[in-house]
C-alpha positions as CSV (number, residue, x, y, z in Angstrom):
1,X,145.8,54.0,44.1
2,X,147.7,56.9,45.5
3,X,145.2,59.5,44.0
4,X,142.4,57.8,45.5
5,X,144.0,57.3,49.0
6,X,144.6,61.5,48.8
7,X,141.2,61.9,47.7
8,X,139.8,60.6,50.8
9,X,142.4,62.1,52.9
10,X,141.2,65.8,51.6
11,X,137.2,64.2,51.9
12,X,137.7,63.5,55.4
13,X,139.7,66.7,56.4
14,X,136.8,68.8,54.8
15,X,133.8,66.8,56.7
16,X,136.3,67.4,59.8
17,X,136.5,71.5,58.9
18,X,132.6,71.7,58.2
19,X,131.8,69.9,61.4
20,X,134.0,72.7,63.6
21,X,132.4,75.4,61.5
22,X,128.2,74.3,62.4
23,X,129.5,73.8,65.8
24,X,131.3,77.5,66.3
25,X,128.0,78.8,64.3
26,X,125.7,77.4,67.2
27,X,127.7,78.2,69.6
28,X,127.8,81.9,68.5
29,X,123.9,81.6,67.9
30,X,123.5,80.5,71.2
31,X,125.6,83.7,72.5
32,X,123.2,85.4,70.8
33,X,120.0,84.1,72.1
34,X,118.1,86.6,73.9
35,X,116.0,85.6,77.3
36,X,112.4,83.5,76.7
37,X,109.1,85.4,78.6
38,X,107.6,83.1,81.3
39,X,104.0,83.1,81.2
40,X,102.4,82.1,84.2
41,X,99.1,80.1,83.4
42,X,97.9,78.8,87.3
43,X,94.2,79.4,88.1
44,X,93.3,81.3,91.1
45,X,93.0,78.5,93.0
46,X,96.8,77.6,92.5
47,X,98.6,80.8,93.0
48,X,102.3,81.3,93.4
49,X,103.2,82.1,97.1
50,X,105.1,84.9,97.2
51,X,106.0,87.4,100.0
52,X,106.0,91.4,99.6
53,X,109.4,93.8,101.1
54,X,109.6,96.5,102.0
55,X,106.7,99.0,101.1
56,X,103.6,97.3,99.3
57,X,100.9,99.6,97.3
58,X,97.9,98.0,97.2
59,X,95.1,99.4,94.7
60,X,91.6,98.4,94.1
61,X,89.5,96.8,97.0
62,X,91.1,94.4,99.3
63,X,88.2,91.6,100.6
64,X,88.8,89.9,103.8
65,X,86.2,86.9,104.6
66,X,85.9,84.5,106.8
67,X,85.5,87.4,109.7
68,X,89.3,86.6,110.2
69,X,91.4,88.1,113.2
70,X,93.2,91.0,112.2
71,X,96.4,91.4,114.8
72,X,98.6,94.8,114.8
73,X,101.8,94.1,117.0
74,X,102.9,96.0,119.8
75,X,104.0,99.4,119.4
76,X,103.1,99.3,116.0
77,X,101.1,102.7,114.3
78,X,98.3,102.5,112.1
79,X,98.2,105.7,110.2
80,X,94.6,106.9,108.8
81,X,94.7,110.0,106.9
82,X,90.9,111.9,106.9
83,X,88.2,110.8,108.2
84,X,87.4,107.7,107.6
85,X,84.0,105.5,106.9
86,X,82.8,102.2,108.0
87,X,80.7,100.4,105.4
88,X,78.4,97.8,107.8
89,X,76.8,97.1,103.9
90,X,76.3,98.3,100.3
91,X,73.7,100.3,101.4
92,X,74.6,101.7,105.0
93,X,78.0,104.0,106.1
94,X,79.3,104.9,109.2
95,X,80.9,107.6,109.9
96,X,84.2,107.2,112.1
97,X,85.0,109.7,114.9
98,X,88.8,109.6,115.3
99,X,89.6,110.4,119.3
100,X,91.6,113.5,119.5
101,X,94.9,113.3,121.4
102,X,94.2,114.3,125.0
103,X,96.7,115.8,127.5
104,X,95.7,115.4,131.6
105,X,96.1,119.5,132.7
106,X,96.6,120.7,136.6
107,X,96.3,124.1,136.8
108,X,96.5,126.8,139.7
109,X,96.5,130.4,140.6
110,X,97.4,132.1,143.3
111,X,95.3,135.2,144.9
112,X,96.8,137.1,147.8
113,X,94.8,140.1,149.4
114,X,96.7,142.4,152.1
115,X,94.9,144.8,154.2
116,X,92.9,147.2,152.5
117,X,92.7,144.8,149.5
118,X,88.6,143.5,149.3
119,X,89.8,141.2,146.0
120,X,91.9,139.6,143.2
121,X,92.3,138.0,140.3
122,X,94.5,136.2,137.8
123,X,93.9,134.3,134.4
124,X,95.0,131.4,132.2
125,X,95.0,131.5,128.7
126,X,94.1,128.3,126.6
127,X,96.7,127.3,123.7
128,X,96.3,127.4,120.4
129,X,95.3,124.7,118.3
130,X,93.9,122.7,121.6
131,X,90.0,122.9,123.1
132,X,90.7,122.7,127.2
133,X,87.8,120.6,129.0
134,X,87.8,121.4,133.1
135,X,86.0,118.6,134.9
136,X,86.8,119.6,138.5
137,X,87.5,123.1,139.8
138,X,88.7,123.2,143.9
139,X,90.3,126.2,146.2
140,X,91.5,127.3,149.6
141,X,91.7,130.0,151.2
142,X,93.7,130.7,154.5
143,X,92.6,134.1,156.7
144,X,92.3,136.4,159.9
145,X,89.2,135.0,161.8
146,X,85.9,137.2,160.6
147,X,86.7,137.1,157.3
148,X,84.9,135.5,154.5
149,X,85.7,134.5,151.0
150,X,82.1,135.7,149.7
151,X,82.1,135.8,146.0
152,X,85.2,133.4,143.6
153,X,84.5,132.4,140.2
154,X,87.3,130.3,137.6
155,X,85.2,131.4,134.4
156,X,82.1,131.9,134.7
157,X,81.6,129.3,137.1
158,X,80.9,130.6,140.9
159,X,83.0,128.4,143.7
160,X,81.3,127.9,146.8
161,X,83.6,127.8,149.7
162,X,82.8,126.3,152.7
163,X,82.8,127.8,155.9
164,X,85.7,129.1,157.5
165,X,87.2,126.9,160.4
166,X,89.9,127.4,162.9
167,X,93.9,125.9,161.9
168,X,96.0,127.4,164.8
169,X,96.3,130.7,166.4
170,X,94.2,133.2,164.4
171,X,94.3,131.6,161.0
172,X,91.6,130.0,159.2
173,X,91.2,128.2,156.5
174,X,87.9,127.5,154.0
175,X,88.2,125.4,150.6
176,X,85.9,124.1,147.8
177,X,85.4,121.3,144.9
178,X,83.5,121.4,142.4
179,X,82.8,118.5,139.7
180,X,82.0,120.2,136.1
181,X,82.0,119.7,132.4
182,X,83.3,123.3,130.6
183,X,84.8,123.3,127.6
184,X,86.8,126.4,126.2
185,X,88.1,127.1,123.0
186,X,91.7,127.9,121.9
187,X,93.0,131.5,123.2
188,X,90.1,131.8,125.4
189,X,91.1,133.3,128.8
190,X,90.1,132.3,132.2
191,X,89.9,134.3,134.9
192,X,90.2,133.3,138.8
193,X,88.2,136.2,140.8
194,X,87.9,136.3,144.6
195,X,86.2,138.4,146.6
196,X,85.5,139.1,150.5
197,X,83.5,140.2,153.1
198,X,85.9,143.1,155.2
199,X,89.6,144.3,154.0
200,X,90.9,143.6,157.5
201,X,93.8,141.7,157.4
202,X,95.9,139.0,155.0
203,X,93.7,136.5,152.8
204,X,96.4,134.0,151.0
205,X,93.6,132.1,148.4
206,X,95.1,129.0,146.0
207,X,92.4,128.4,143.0
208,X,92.5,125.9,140.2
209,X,91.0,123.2,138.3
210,X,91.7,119.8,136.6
211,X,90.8,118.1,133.0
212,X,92.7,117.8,130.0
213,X,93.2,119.6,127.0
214,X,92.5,118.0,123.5
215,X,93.4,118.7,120.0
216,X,91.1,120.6,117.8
């Protein structure tokens, strides 16, 4: 009776030790376990929402439909490198014109002539890397009574000035406008030429024109 009493005693203690020893070997197997691939399997018409940081490459063709509004927010800056094209259809492309950076320009010379002195001149010189366009030229001129501005040019376009009149005491005054369309090149010079009718006395003549230039 005693035997058999030990016998179980040792039966259960081993069950008890084997039991401890499957659970330790799971545990360590489960330790061990490395992370399962998730394999996304939603149709098109059920994709995952998800939101893109930071910089986002996009390759291949991106199709908008439904003529939806596209909205840029202020002070934003859409960058296009080249020149791009406008495909209207698979069979017609437009070529896009990207408008040049343009910078409004004022510019004047001045032309004195003392006694003796029948004319003048001065010049402008246009920048590198910018194309000027002058769309108005004007002038005027103030002088000893007789005298006439008779021949001024900015380029090689002539300036008509207007007849002198009276200001006060002996000095007169005569001025011009004229509306143009000129272009010039980069590191072209202009000159501003005046000439006049007699050499008597002081002629005090203020040239220049407006426009912008624009980047070549």
């Amino acid at each position: 009776m005693t035997i058999t009493r030990h016998a179980y005693a040792i039966l259960g203690l081993v069950t008890v030790l084997s039991a401890i020893s499957l659970s330790s070997g799971h545990l360590k197997g489960a330790a061990r376990s490395q992370p399962l691939a998730v394999q996304v399997v939603n149709a098109t018409t059920s994709p995952i929402p998800t939101r893109a940081q930071g910089t986002t490459t996009v390759a291949g063709t991106v199709a908008v439909s439904s003529v939806p509004a596209v909205q840029i927010a202020a002070d934003q800056v859409v960058g296009i490198a080249g020149e791009p094209t406008v495909h209207i259809d698979a069979n017609n492309i437009v070529p896009v014109k990207l408008k040049q950076g343009r910078t409004p320009i004022i510019v004047t010379k001045q032309l004195s002539m003392a006694t003796g002195t029948g004319d003048n001149f001065n010049s402008y010189g246009v920048p590198s890397g910018k194309r000027l366009i002058i769309t108005s030229m004007f002038g005027i001129g103030r002088m000893s009574a007789g005298d006439v501005i008779a021949n001024a040019q900015i380029g090689q376009v002539p300036m008509h000035f207007s007849t002198p009149i009276a200001d006060y005491a002996s000095i007169y005054n005569s001025d011009a406008y004229e509306q143009c369309d000129i272009s010039y090149e980069e590191n072209t010079g202009i000159t501003f030429f005046a000439g006049r009718n007699t050499t008597a006395g002081n002629l005090v003549l203020t040239m220049g024109f407006s426009g912008y230039l624009e980047d070549m």
